[in-house]
N, C-alpha and C positions, 0 to 999 in steps of 0.2 A: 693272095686272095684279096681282092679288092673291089667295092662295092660302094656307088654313089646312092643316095635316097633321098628320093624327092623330097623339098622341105614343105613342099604343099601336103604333105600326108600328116605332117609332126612338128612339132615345135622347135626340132635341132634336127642340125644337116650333118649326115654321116657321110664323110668324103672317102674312108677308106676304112676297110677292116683288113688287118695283115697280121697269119701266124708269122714269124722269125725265131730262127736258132741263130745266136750269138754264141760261137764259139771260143775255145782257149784265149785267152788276150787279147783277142778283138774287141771291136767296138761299134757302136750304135750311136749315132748321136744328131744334133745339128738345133735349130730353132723352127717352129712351127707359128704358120698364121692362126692356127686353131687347136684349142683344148687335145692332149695327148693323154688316153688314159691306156695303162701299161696293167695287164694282168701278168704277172710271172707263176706262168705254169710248174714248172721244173729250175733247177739249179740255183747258184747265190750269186751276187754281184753285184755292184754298186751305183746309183745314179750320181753322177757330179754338174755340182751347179755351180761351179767356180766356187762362191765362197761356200756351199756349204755341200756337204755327201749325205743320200740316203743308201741306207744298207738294205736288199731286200734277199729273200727268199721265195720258197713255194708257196702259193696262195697270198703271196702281197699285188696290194691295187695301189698304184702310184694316179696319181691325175698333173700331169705338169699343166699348168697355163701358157696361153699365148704367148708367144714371144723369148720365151725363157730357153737360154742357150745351155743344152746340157750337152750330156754323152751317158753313155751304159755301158760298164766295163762285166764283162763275164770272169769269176773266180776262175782263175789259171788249175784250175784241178776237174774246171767241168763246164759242159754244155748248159745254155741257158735259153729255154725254150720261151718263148715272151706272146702274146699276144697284144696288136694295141688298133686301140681305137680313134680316129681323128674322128671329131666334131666339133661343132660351132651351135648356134639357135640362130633360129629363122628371126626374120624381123617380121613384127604385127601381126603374129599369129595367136590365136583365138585359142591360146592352150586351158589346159585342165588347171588348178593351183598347184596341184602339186611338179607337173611339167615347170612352171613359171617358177616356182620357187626355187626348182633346182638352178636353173640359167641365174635368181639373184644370189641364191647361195653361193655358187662357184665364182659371180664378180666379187661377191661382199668378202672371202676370205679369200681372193686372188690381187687383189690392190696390187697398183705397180711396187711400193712400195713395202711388200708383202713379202712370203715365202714363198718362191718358184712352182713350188707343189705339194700337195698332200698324199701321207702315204698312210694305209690303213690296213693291217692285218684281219685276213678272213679267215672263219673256216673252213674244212676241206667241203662238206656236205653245206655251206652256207649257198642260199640260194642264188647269188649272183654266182658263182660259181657254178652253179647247173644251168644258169642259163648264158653264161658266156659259152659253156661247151656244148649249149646247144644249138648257138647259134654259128659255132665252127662246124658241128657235127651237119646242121641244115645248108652250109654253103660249101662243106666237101662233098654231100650228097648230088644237092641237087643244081649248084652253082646259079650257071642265067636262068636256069628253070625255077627257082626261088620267087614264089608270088611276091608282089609288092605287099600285100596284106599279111603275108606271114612275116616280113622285114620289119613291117609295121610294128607289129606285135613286138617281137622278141627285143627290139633296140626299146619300144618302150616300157617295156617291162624291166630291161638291164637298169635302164636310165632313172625307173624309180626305185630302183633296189639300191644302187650307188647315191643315190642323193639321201637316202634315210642312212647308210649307213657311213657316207662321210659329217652328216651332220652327228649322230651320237657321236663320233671320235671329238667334232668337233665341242662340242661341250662338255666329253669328261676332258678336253686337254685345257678349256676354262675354268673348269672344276678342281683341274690339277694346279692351274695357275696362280684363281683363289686373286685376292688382295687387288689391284689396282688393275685387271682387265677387267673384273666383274666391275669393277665401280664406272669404269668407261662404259661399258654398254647399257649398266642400269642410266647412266647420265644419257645416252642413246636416246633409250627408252622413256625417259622423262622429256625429253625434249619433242618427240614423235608426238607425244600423249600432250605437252601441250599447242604443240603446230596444228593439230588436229583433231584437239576434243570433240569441236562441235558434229563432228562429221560420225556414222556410227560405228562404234569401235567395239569390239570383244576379247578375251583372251586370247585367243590365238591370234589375233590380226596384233597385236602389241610386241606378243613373245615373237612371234616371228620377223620381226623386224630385224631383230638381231639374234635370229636363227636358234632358240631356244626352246626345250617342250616347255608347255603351260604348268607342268607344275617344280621344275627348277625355276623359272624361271622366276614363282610368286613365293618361290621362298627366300632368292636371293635379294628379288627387289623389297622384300620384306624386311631383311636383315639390313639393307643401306635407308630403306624411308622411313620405315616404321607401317608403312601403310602395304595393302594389297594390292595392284597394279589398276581393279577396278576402284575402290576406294579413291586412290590418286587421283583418277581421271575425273571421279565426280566431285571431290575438293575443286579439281579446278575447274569445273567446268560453275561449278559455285561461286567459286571467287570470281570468276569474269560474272555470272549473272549479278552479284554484289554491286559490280561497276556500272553493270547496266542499269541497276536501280537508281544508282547514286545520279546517274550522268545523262538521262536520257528520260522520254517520258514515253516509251515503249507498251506496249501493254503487255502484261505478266504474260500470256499465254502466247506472245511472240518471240518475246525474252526466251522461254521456256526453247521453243524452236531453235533460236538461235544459237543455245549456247549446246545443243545435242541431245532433247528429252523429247521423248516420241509423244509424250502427252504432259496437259497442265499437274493432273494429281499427281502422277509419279515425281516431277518436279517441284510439287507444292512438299511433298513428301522428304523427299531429298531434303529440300533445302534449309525444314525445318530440324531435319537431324543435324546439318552442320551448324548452324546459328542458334536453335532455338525457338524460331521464330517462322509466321511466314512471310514469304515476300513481299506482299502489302505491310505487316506490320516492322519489314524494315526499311523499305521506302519513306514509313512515316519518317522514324526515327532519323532520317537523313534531312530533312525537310524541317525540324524543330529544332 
């Protein structure tokens, strides 16, 4: 069963959907130009990636990345029914955020440098699950006669169900890891936040830089700065106005513009929480 879809309808290009039974001892394998994600319907057996093995069973979702030389060995005691999906993303397309986010989610924890793939156990009634077997069930039905708009649909609706449920895996396996990955992505996230203050930023535009919900994530970066992830951001976007005062003969309400405050009060406001003072009265004090 195989099925091309235009990347003009959608943000990723589906080159192929294909059930396979991997029998006794056989094998499945080789390297792909594009993302391979692997549902295993029925039976156990093992992905090898040279140096490392994924063990899967019934209702496991593998996603190998690009390029990554595996194989798929069937347990010698049974049939392994698989389904897998090739895809890639369209380039410059006008997708939804959460579309885009899945294509930087699956770079950002696909690095060459990375683990070959991710595997994530579902369960049997979980929703991807009903719509991968609906979308086998809609192309043993009705094949070439399958509308473009129904393909539309179902791959994008797969494609946001796999990207919310490989980011939670992803975060309890941060969770589980604790100690020096959490401190790498909060340093991430500190650095985003100061590349980018002036420009406007929110929770979720922050957290998600390094693919985490909004509220692990303002607990953790809590627990490394002291501060809130908003708090941080208007620290620095204070310390740089501080500089602009010292350095420049700007007028306050451009300062304010510039360092990322939609208006003069809210940043006369600010700035007096972090100093004390307002910005004219610490402009004096640079100047005496």
């Amino acid at each position: 069963m195989e099925n091309v879809i235009n990347s003009a309808a959608m943000p990723f290009v589906v080159s192929a959907i294909t059930k396979m039974f991997v029998k006794e001892e056989k094998s499945h394998g080789g390297s792909h130009d594009s993302f391979e994600m692997v549902y295993v319907k029925s039976g156990t057996g093992v992905f090898e990636f040279g140096r490392s093995n994924i063990e899967v069973g019934p209702n496991d979702l593998v996603v190998i990345r690009p390029h990554a030389s595996h194989r798929f060995l069937s347990d010698d005691r049974n049939t392994c029914e698989l389904v897998l999906v090739y895809f890639s993303f369209a380039d410059n397309f006008g997708s939804t955020v959460e579309s885009q986010s899945a294509k930087e989610f699956l770079g950002y924890i696909n690095k060459e440098d990375g683990e070959p793939a991710i595997s994530v156990k579902v369960r049997q009634k979980n929703d991807i699950i009903t719509c991968m077997n609906r979308i086998i069930e809609e192309q043993a039905d009705n094949g070439e006669d399958l509308s473009e708009e129904m393909q539309r649909l179902l791959m994008q609706e797969l494609f946001i169900l796999v990207s919310r449920v490989l980011k939670t895996e992803y975060q309890n396996t941060i969770s589980r890891a604790g100690g020096q990955k959490v401190k790498e992505l909060i340093k991430i996230s500190e650095n985003y936040i100061r590349n980018n203050y002036e420009r406007e930023l929110d929770l979720s535009t922050i957290a998600g830089k390094v693919f985490l919900s909004p509220s692990y994530f303002i607990r953790v970066f809590r627990e490394e700065t002291g501060l809130s992830p908003i708090n941080y951001l208007l620290k620095v976007r204070i310390e740089n106005a501080k500089e602009m005062l010292k350095t420049t003969n700007m007028k306050v309400r451009d300062i304010a513009t510039a360092v990322g405050f939609s208006n003069q009060q809210r940043f006369n406001e600010m700035f007096r929480k972090f100093t004390s003072m307002t910005p004219l009265e610490f402009r004096r004090t640079c100047t005496q």
